[in-house]
C-alpha angles and dihedrals in degrees: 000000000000127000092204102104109111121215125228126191115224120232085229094248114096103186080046097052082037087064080237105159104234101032101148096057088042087059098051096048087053087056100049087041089058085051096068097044091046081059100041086043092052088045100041091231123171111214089246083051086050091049089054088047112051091012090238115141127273090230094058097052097047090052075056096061094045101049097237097142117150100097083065127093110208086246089066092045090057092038084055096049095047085063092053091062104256144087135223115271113252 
C-alpha cells in the first residue's frame, strides 16, 4: 500500500470547496433542509403526515426529502421549519 495519498482540510463548506457560486446560501439551505428531516425522521412523519400536521404542502416536503432545493428561499425553509415546531439553531 502507497502513502502517497495527500490530505486536504475542507473549508466546511462543500458547495464552497466544489467552486459552486452561491455557496454560502446553498449551505445554509442544506442546513435548514437536514432540520426538517431530522424532524420528520424523529417523528416518523410521512410527508403526507407532515402535510396533515403544519398544513404545508406534501410536494414541498418531499422536495425536501429529495434535496431538490433550489425553488425555496431560506425564508420558506424556516418558515417550514417553524411549523414544524422548531427554530433554527443559533
Amino acid at each position: 500500500m502507497s502513502d502517497d495519498m495527500e490530505l486536504i482540510h475542507g473549508s466546511g463548506n462543500v458547495f464552497r470547496d466544489l467552486g459552486r457560486p452561491n455557496a454560502d446560501l446553498l449551505q445554509a439551505k442544506a442546513l435548514i433542509a437536514s432540520e426538517i428531516l431530522k424532524i420528520l425522521d424523529e417523528r416518523e412523519w410521512t410527508t403526507r403526515k407532515a402535510q396533515e400536521a403544519t398544513g404545508i404542502s406534501h410536494a414541498d416536503f418531499s422536495r425536501i426529502r429529495s434535496v431538490k432545493l433550489s425553488r425555496f428561499t431560506i425564508d420558506r425553509l424556516m418558515s417550514i421549519l417553524r411549523q414544524c415546531g422548531r427554530s433554527a439553531r443559533p
